[in-house]
C-alpha positions as CSV (number, residue, x, y, z in Angstrom):
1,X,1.2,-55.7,22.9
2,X,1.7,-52.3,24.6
3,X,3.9,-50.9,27.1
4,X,3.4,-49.4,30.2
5,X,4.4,-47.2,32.3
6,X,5.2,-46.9,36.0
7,X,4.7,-43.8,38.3
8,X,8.8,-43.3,38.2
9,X,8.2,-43.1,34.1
10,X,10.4,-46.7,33.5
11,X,9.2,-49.3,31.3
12,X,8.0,-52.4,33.0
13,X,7.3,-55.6,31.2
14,X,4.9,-55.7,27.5
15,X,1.0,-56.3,28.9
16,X,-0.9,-58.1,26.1
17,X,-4.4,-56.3,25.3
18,X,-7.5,-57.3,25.2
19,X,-9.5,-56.9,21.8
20,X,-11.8,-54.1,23.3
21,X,-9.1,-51.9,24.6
22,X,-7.5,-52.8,20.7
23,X,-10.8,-51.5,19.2
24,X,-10.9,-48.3,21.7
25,X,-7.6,-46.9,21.0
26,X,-7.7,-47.5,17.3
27,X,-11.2,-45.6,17.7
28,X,-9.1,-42.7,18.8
29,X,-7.6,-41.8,15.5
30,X,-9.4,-40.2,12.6
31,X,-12.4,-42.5,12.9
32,X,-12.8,-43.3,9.1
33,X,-10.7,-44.9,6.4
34,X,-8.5,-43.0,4.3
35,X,-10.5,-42.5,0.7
36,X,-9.1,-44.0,-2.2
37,X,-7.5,-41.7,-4.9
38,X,-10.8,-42.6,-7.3
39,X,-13.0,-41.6,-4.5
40,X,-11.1,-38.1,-4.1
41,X,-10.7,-37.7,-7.4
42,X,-14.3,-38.3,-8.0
43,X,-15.6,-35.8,-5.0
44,X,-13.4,-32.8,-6.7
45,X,-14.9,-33.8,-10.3
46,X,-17.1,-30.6,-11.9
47,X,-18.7,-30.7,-14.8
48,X,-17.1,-28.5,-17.3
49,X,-20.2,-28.0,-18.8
50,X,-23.5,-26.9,-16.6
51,X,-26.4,-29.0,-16.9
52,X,-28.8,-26.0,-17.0
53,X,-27.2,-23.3,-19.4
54,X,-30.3,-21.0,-19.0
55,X,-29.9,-20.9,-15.5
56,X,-26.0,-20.8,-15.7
57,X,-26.1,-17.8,-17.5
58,X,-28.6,-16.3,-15.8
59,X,-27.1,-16.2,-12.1
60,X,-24.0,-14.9,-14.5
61,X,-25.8,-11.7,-15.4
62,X,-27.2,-11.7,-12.1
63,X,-23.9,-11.4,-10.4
64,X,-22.6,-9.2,-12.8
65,X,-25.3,-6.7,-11.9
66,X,-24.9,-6.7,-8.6
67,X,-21.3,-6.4,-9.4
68,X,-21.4,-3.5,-11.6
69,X,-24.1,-1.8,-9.4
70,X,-21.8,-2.6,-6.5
71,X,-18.8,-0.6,-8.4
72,X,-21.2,2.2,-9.6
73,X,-22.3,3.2,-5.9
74,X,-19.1,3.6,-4.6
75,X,-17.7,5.6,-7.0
76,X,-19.8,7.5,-6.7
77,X,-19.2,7.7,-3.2
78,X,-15.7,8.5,-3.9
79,X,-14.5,4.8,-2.8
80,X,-10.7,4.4,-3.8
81,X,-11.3,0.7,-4.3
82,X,-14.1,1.6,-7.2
83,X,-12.4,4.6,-8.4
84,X,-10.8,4.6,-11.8
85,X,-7.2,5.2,-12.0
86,X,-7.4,8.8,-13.3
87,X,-9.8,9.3,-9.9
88,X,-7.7,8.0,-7.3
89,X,-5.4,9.0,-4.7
90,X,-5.4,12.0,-2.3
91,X,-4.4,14.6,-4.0
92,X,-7.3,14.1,-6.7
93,X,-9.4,13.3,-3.9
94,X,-8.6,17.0,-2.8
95,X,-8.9,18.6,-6.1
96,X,-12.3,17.3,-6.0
97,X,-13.3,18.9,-2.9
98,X,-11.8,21.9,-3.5
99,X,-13.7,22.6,-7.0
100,X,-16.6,21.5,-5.1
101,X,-16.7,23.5,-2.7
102,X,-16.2,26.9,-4.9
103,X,-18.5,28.5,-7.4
104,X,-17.1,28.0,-11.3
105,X,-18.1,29.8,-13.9
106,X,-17.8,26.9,-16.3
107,X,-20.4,25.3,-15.0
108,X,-22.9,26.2,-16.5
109,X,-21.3,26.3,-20.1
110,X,-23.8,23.5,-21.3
111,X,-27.1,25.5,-20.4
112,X,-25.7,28.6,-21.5
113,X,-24.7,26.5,-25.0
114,X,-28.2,25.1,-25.0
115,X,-29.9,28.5,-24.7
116,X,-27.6,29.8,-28.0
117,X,-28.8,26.8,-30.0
118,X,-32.4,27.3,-29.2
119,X,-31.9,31.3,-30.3
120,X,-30.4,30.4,-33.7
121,X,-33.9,28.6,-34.1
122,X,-35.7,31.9,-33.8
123,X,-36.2,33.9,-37.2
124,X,-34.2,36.9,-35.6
125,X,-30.8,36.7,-37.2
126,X,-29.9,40.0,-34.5
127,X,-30.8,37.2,-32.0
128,X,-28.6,34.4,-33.1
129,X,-25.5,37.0,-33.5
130,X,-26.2,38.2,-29.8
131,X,-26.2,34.8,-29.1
132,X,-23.1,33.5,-30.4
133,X,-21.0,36.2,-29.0
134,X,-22.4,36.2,-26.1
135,X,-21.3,31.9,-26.0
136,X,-17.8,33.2,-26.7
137,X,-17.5,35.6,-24.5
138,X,-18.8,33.3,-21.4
139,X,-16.8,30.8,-23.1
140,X,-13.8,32.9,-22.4
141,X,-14.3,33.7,-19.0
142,X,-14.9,29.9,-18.6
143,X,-11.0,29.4,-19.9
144,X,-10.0,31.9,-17.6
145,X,-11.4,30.8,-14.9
146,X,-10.1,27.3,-15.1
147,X,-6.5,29.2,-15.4
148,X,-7.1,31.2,-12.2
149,X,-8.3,27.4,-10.9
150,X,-5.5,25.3,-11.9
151,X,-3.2,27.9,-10.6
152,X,-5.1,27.8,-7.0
153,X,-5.3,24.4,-7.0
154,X,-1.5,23.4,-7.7
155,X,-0.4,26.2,-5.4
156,X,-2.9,24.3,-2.7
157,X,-1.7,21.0,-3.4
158,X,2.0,22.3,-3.2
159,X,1.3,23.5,0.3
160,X,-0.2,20.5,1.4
161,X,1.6,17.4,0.0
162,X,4.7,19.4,-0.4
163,X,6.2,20.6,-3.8
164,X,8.2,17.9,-4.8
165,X,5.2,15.4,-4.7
166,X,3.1,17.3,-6.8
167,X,0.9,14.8,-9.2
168,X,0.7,15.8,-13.3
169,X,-2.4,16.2,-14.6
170,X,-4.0,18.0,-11.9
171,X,-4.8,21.5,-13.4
172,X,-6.3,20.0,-15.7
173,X,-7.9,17.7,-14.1
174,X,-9.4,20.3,-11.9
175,X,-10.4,22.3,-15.3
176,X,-12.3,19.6,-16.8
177,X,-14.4,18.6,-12.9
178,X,-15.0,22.9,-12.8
179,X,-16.9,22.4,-16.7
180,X,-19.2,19.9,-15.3
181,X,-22.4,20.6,-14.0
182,X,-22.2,20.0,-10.1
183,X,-25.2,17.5,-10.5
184,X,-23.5,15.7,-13.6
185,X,-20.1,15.3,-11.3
186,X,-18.3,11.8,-10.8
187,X,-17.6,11.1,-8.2
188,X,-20.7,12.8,-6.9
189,X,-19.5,16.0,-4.8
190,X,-18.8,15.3,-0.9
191,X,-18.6,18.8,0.3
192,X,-21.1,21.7,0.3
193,X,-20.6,25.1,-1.6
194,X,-17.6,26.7,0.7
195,X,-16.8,23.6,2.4
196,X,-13.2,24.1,1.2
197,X,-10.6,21.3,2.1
198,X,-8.1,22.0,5.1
């Protein structure tokens, strides 16, 4: 039995249905039965185990690669979301740029250290001593250098994020990027020689 309505919105007197319009308007709810708790239970069922392990473990390692290939092009790219903690944020982000963009002496420590080990491989002892000091003495220069760095840098930083906010670690962090060879850099460099930050 269902009631019904006027135009005026009263109720008039309970009309009986007929079986179709019974069947229509029960039609207009969800239009299946509810599942039983085994049938649900049994839909969200896994198997702990995989049937195939070979193929489990492959599409594993798959999807590591891709993962880890994933994470190695953008940090390279200087991505903050791939970046290591010791790489991220904007003021390392500027350190960076700014020992990109300038010539460093310590830079080419490793060839230079190369060259000495190949001359103390020549039977020329005069050789080898010529060699070693002159290691030393670039090496030097290389120390001073980062000094005269880490001094520009923090005084850069300072003017930019303000004095207070000033991050530790960052001379030294720009020291150990400026002994690096420019190709051997990660992140890879994202400014050209003299491209200096603003």
């Amino acid at each position: 039995m269902a009631k019904r309505q006027n135009a005026a919105g009263e109720a008039e007197t309970p009309v009986a249905e007929t079986p179709e319009e019974t069947a229509a308007r029960l039609k207009q709810g969800k239009g299946a039965p509810t599942p039983s708790r085994r049938q649900q239970e049994a839909a969200r069922k896994r198997p702990l185990v995989p049937t195939d392990r070979k193929e489990a473990a492959r599409v594993a390692r798959q999807k590591q690669a891709e993962a880890r290939e994933k994470a190695r092009i953008g940090m390279a790219a200087g991505d903050d979301r791939y970046l290591t903690a010791r790489d991220r944020g904007p003021q390392r982000r500027y350190v960076r740029d700014y020992v990109d963009a300038r010539f460093s002496i310590g830079e080419f420590l490793i060839p230079v250290m190369l060259i000495v080990i190949i001359l103390t491989f020549l039977p020329w002892p005069e050789m080898q001593v010529y060699g070693l000091f002159a290691l030393w003495g670039f090496f030097l220069i290389a120390v001073i250098d980062c000094f005269v760095l880490g001094f520009l840098v923090r005084k850069r930083i300072a003017a930019k994020f303000g004095a207070t906010k000033v991050e530790r670690g960052l001379r030294w962090y720009a020291a150990m990027r400026a002994l690096q060879l420019r190709v051997m850099r990660l992140p890879k460099p994202q400014v050209k020689r003299g491209q200096f930050p603003s």
